[in-house]
N, C-alpha and C positions, 0 to 999 in steps of 0.2 A: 423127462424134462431136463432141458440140461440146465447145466448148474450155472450159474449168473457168474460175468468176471465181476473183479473187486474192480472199479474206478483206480486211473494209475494214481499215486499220490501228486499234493500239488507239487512243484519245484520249491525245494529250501531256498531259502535266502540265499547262502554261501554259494548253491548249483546258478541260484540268478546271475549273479556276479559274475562267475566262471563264463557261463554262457556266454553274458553281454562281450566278456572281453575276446573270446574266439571263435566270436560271430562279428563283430565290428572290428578291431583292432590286427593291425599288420604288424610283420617286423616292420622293424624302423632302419634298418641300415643292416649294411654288411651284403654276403654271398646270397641270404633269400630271402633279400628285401621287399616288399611288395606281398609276399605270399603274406594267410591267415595265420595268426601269432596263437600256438597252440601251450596251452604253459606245462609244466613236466608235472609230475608226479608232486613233487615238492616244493614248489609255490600251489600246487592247489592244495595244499595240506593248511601250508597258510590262510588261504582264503578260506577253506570251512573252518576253523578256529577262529579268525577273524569277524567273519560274520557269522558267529554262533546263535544260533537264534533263541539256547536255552538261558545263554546269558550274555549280557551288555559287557563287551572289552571299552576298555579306557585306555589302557597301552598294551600294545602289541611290540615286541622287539622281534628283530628276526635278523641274527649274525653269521655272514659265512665269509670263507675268502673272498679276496677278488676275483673280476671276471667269472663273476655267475650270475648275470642278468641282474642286477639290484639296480641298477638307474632304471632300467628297461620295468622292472616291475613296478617301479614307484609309479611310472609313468601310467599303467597298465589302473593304479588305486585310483588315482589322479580324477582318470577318464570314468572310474566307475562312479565315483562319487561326483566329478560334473555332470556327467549328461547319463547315470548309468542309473540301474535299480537302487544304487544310498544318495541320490541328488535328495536336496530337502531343501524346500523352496528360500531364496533370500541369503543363502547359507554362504559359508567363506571356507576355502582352502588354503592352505599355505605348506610349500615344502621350502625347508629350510636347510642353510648347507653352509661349514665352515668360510666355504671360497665363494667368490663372483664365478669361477670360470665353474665350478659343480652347479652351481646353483645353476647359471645357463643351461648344462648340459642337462639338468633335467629337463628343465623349461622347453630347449630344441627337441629332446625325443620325443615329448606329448606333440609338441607340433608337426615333429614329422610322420607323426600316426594319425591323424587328423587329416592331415591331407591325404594322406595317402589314403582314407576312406571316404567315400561320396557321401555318404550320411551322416559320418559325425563331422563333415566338412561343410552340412547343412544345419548342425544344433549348433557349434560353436563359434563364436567370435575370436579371432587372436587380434592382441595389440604385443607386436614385438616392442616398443621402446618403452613398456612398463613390464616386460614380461609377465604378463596377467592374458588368461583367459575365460569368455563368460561362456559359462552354460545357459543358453539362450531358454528354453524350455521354462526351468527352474530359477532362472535367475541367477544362478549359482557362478559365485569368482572367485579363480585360483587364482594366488599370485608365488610366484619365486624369491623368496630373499635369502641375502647373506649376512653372515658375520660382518664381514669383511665393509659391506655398506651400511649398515648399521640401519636397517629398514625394518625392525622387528617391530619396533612401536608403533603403535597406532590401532594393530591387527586384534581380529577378536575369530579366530578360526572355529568350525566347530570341529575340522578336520585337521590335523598338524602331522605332516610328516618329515622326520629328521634323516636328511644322509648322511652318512658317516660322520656321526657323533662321537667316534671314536677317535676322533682328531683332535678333540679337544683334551687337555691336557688339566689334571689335576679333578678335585670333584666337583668346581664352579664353573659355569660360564656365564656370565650376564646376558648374552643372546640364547640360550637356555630358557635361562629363566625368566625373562620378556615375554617369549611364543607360550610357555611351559603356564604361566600366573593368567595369558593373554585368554585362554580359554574357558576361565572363572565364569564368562557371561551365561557360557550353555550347562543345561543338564543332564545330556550327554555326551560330552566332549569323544574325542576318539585320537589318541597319539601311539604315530608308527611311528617305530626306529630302524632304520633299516641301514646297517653298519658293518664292516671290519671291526672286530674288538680294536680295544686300547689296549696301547703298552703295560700300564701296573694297576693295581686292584684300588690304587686310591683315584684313580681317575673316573668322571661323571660317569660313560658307559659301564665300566667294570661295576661301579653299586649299584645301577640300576637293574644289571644282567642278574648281580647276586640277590638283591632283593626280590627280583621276581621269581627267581628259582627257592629260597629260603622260603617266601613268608606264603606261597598256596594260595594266594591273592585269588580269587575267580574272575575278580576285573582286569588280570593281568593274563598275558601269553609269551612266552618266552621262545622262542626254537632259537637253539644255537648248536653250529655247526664246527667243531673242532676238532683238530689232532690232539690226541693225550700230549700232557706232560712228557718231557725226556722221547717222545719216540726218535726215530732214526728218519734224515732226510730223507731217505732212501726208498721211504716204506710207502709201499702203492694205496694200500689201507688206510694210512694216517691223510696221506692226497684226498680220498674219497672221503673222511671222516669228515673235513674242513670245505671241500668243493661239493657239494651234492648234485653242479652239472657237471663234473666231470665222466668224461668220455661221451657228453650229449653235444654241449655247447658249449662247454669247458675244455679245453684241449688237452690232452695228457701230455702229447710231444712237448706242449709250452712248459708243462708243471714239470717234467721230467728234466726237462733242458736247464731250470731254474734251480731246482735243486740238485742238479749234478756240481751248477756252478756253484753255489754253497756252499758243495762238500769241497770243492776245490780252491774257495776264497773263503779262508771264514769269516771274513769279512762282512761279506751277503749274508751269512747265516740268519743274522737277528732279521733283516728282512725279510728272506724266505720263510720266517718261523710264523713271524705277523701278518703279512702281509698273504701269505698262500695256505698256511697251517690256521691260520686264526688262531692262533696261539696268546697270550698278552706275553710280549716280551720287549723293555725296551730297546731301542738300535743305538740307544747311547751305552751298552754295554754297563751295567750297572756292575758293582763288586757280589752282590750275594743276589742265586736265583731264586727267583719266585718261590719254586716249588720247594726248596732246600730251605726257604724262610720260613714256610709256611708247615711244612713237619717238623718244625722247633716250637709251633704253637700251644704249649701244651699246657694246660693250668700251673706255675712254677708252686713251688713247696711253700709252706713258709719260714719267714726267714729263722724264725723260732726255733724251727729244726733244721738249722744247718751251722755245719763245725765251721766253717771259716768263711767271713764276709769279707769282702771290698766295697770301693766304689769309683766310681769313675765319674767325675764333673766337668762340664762344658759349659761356661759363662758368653750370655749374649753381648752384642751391641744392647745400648740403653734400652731396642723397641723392638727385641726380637726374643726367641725363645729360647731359656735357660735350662738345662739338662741334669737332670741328677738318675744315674743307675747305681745301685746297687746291686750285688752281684753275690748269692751265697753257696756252698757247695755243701750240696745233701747228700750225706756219707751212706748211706742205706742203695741210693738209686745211682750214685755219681752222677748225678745234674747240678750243671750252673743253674740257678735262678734269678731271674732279673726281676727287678723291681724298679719301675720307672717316674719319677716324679719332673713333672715340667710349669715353669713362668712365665710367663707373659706379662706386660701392663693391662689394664681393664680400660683407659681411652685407646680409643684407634684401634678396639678388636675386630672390628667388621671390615675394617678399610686392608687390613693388613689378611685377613683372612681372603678377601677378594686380591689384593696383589701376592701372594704365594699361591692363590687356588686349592686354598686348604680351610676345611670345616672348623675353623678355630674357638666358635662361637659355639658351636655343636657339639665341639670336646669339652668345651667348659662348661657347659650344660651337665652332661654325663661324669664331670667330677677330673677326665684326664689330663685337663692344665686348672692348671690354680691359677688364676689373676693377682698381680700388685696394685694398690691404689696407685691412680695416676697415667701419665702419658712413657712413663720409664719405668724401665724394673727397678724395685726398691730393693737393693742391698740389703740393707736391716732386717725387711720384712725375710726376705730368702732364708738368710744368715738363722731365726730364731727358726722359721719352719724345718732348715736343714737341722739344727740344733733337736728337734720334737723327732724327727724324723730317724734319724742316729743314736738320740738317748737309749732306746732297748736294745741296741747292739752293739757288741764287740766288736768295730770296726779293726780291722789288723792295717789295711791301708787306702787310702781317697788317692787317687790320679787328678790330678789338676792340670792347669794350661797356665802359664804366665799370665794369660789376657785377663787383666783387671781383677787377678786374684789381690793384689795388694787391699782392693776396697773392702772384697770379702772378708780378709782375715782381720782390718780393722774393725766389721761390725761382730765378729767370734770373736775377738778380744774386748770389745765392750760389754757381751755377755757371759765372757769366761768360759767360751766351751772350747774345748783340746780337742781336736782331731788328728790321727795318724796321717798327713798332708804327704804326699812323694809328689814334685816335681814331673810333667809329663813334656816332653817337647811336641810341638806338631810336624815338628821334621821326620826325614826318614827314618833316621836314629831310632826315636822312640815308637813311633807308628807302624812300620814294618815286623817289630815284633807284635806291636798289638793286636794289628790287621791280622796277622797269622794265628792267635790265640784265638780271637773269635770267629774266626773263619773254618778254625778247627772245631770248636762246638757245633757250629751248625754245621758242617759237611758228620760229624759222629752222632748228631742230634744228641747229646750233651746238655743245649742251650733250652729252658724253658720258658719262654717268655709273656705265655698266654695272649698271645694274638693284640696286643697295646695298641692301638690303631693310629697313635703318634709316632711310637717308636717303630710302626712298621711303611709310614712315610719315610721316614730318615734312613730307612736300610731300603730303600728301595731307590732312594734318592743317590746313595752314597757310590763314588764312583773312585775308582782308586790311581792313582800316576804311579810310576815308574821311574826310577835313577838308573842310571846306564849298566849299574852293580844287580840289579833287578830289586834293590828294594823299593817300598811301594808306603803310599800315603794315601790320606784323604783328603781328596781336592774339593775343596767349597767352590770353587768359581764353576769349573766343569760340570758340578751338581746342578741337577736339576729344578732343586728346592731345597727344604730345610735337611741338615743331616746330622743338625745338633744331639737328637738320642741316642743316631748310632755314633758318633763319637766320643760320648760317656762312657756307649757299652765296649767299646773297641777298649777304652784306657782302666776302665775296669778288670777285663779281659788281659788284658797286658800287666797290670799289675799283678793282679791273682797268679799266673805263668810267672814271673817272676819270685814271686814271695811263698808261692806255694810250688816249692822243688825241695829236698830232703830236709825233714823233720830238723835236721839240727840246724839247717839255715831259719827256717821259719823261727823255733825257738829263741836265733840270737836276733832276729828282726823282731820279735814281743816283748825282747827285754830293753831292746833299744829302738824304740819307737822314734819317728821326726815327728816334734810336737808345734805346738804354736806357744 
C-alpha cells in the first residue's frame, strides 16, 4: 500500500505577502523597468519578521545605506497592505517623510507600479493632487505626507510608514509624534521605519534603534545594516556590512568611486561614513567621536575616593541650562571622574525642550537636571545647591566663565561659602589648553563619565574653531545644540592639567587658594 503524502502546508502569512508582491508588482523605473519585481534575500527576511504570524509587530525598523531599494520597498508595503493579503476593510495608510519632494517620491513609485500592472490598475484608484490612493476592494486609503506640509493631523493610520526618520535631528519631532499618538485609535497598529541612521545617539532614530536592540521587545523588529566603528574606507566588507544590495542592485563601482573620493577629500568622509557605511556620524564634524565618547562610559569612582578634585562651571542665559562638573582623580586606577550636575527653570520646560529637541522634561523626570522655581534660573537657589553639593569635598580649584559669575558669587557671599574660584576665559587662551586636557582623557580613556545622557548631548554637540596658530575653542554658535556640560568638563579638565603638574606646585597652589 503506498504510503499517503502529507498535504503541502498552507502559505504563511509572510510567503503571502512575498508572493502577492512578485506576482503583481514591476520594477518601477530604471534598466528592467517593466519586468516582475522579484525581492532579494534580504527584504524577504524583512517581510517574514514583519509578518510573523507567532507574533503581532508594532514597529518594525529596518536601516541600511542608500541606494538599496528603500523607497522601492516601502512602496512594495504600501501595495500589500492596499489591495494585498494585510488590506483590512475601512483601513488608513500613511507613509510619512521629512520633505514634500520624498514624500512624492514614494507616492510616484507606488504609482508607477500600478500602472504598470493590469490588475492592481483595476483595484486601485489614484488621485494625484491629494497624493492618496484607494484600495477599491477594501476600502483601504493611503495617503503621503510631509513634514514639511504639516498634513499629519487629522490622520488615524492603522498602517504608518516613516522614510528616513533619520533626518530628523535631535530626539523630538512634532511630525513624529502627530502620526506616532495618531494610531491610539487601533489595537493593532503597525509602524515601519525604513531609514539611513542619524548622525548622533541623541537623535529620535538612533533611541528608537537602541531601544529596540536593548529591551527584546517581541512587538518590536530591528534589522540594521552597518559598517563597524573605525573601519577603513576602503574595506569591501565594511561596503557589504551597510549595503546588503551591493553587487545585486547596489553598485560597487558607485560605492567604490565614493569612497575612493573620501579617502582623497576628507572632507566627503563624514558623508561617506553616513550616508553609505550607515555609520551615525555627524557631517558637522563634531570635536569628540562617538565611539571615543562612548569607551569613556564607564561607571566614574566616587568622588570619596579620589585624591584631588576640581570643577568646572558654565552659567546660562536666564532660560537655558546651567553646568556644574566635577572632576576627581582616582589614584588606584588613574581615572578622571566626572560628575555632572545641571539647571534649568521649571516654566517653559516643554517649550524649550521642543526648541533644542532635547528630552528635558525626561531628564528631569529621571533626576539629570534639577529645575529652578520660575521662568529664570534662580542664582540663590543654584548658589545653596552648589554650596550642598561641594560641602563633602576638598575642592582644590572651580574654572569659571566671567558670564554673570559676578551674580553668583554675590549669592556664595550671602551664604558664606568659599570656594577655590580660578578665572577661565572662553578664548583661545584658555580653551585650547582645556580642549587638549580633555580630549586627552578620552582619546587614553582616562575619562569616566558613566554614560550622563545630558552631558553626552553637549559633547556630541560640541564643535571646535581654530586661530591661524592652530589653537582651538568651543564654538556655541557652529553647535548644534546645547554644549553647556562639555564646557564645564573641558574647564575642569584644564584646570586639573594645570594645577595638578609636580607636587610642589600643587602644594603652593593649597596654601594659597583664590577665595571669595
Amino acid at each position: 500500500m503506498a504510503a499517503r503524502k502529507k498535504p503541502a502546508p498552507p502559505p504563511s502569512r509572510s510567503q503571502d505577502a512575498i508572493d502577492f508582491v512578485e506576482e503583481f508588482c514591476k520594477i518601477p523605473e530604471g534598466m528592467f523597468v517593466g519586468q516582475k519585481l522579484v525581492l532579494d534575500e534580504f527584504q524577504k527576511k524583512f517581510y517574514r519578521d514583519l509578518f510573523n504570524e507567532k507574533r503581532k509587530i508594532r514597529r518594525a525598523i529596518w536601516s541600511m545605506a542608500k541606494k538599496n531599494a528603500k523607497t522601492t520597498t516601502i512602496a512594495t508595503l504600501v501595495l500589500v497592505y492596499l489591495v494585498g493579503p494585510e488590506a483590512q476593510q475601512n483601513s488608513q495608510i500613511v507613509s510619512g517623510a521629512m520633505s514634500r519632494e520624498q514624500a512624492a517620491l514614494v507616492f510616484d513609485i507606488c504609482c508607477k507600479m500600478i500602472r504598470l500592472s493590469p490588475e492592481l490598475s483595476s483595484l486601485v484608484r489614484i488621485i494625484p493632487s491629494r497624493k492618496t490612493l484607494i484600495g477599491v476592494p477594501m476600502n483601504v486609503t493611503y495617503v503621503a505626507v510631509s513634514a514639511e506640509a504639516k498634513t499629519a493631523q487629522g490622520k488615524s493610520p492603522l498602517v504608518l510608514i516613516l522614510d528616513e526618520l533619520g533626518q530628523v535631528r535631535g530626539p523630538r519631532s512634532d511630525f513624529y509624534d502627530a502620526l506616532h499618538t495618531a494610531q491610539g485609535a487601533h489595537a493593532n497598529p503597525v509602524e515601519i521605519i525604513i531609514s539611513t541612521q542619524a548622525a548622533d545617539d541623541s537623535d529620535l532614530l538612533s533611541i528608537l534603534i537602541d531601544d529596540a536592540i536593548a529591551s527584546n521587545d517581541p512587538a518590536t523588529i530591528c534589522h540594521l545594516y552597518a559598517a563597524p566603528d573605525g573601519c577603513s574606507l576602503m574595506d569591501e566588507k565594511a561596503w557589504a556590512a551597510a549595503n546588503p544590495a551591493l553587487g545585486k542592485f547596489r553598485s560597487i563601482d558607485d560605492v567604490r568611486e565614493q569612497a575612493t573620493q573620501a579617502v582623497r577629500m576628507p572632507s566627503a568622509e563624514a558623508n561617506f561614513r553616513n550616508l553609505i557605511l550607515n555609520q551615525r556620524i555627524s557631517t558637522n564634524s563634531p570635536l569628540i567621536a562617538r565611539s571615543s565618547w562612548k569607551a569613556c562610559a564607564g561607571e566614574p569612582y566616587p568622588l570619596e575616593e579620589c585624591s584631588e578634585i576640581y570643577a568646572g562651571i558654565d552659567l546660562s542665559t536666564r532660560t537655558d541650562l546651567t553646568a556644574l562638573v566635577l572632576l576627581g582623580l582616582h589614584d588606584e586606577t588613574q581615572t578622571w571622574n566626572a560628575y555632572c550636575h545641571f539647571w534649568t527653570p521649571e516654566q517653559g520646560l516643554i517649550d524649550r525642550a521642543k526648541r533644542d529637541r532635547a528630552p528635558y522634561d525626561l531628564w528631569v523626570q529621571k533626576g539629570l537636571i534639577k529645575t529652578t522655581p520660575g521662568a529664570v534660573v534662580d542664582y540663590e537657589w543654584v548658589a545653596h545647591e552648589i554650596a550642598d553639593i561641594c560641602a563633602p569635598h576638598q575642592l582644590l580649584a572651580m574654572a569659571y566663565d566671567r558670564w554673570r559669575i559676578e551674580i553668583l558669587k554675590k549669592e556664595f557671599s550671602k551664604i558664606g561659602i568659599e570656594l577655590p574660584l580660578q578665572e577661565w576665559g572662553q578664548g583661545y587662551k584658555d580653551m585650547s589648553p582645556a580642549i587638549d586636557a580633555v580630549e586627552n582623557m578620552i582619546l587614553n580613556k582616562t575619562l569616566r563619565h558613566g554614560g550622563n545622557a545630558v552631558l553626552t548631548m553637549c559633547a556630541a554637540n560640541a564643535i571646535a574653531v581654530r586661530d591661524p596658530a592652530g589653537n582651538r575653542k568651543l564654538d556655541k554658535i557652529k553647535s548644534t545644540g546645547r554644549i553647556d556640560g562639555f564646557q564645564a568638563l573641558a574647564q575642569a579638565a584644564g584646570i586639573a592639567e594645570r594645577v595638578h603638574e609636580p607636587l610642589g606646585d600643587l602644594n603652593a597652589f593649597i596654601s594659597n587658594p583664590l577665595v571669595l
